[in-house]
N, C-alpha and C positions, 0 to 999 in steps of 0.2 A: 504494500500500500504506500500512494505517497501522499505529502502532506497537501499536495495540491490538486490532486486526484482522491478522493474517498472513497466510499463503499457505493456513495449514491450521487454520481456528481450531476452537478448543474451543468447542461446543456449550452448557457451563456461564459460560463466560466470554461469551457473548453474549447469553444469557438475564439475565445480571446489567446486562449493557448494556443490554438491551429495558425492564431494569425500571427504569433508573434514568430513562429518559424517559416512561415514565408512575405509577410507583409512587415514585417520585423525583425527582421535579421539581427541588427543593429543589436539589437536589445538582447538577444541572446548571445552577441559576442563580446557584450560588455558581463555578462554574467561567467558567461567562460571565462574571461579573463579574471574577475573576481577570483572567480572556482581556482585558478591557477595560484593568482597574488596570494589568496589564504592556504596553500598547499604550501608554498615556498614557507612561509611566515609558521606554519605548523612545525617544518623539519628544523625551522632555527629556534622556535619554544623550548625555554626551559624547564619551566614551574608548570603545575601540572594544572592548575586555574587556568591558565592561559593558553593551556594541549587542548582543555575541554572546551574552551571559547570556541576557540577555533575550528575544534572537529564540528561543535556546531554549527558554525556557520559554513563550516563546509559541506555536510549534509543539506542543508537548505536549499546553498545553492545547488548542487546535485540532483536535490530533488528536484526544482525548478528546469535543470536542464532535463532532465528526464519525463518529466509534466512536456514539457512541448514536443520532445521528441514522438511519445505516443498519443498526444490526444488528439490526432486527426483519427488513430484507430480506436478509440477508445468512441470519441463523437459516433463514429459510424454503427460499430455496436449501439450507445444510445439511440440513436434513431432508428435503427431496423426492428422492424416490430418481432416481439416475444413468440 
């Protein structure tokens, strides 16, 4: 499961995800990049407060690039009747 994807998603809320991998590109290479900057910034963490920050916010982003990678197939399931 992801955090942007649920058990019962919104219809509107995956169409925004469909469009940000092709009508937004932009926006998911500034999140790759993120995903990257906080990789880096994890392997030079010392203290272990700031390993977990990180892992968090690296999961997020993660999850986020993975949210658009499948929600054009995830929409389609949604809309194909049962």
């Amino acid at each position: 499961m992801n955090i942007f994807i649920g058990y019962k998603p919104n219809r509107h809320h995956l169409q925004a995800l469909s469009e940000c991998r092709t009508g937004h590109s932009h926006l998911q290479a500034l999140f790759a990049s993120a995903l990257e900057d906080t990789k880096k910034a994890l392997v030079r963490a010392e203290d272990s407060v700031n390993i977990h920050r990180l892992q968090g916010i690296a999961k997020a982003l993660q999850d986020f690039l993975d949210a658009v990678e499948t929600s054009s197939e995830v929409l389609a399931r949604v809309d194909s009747p049962q």
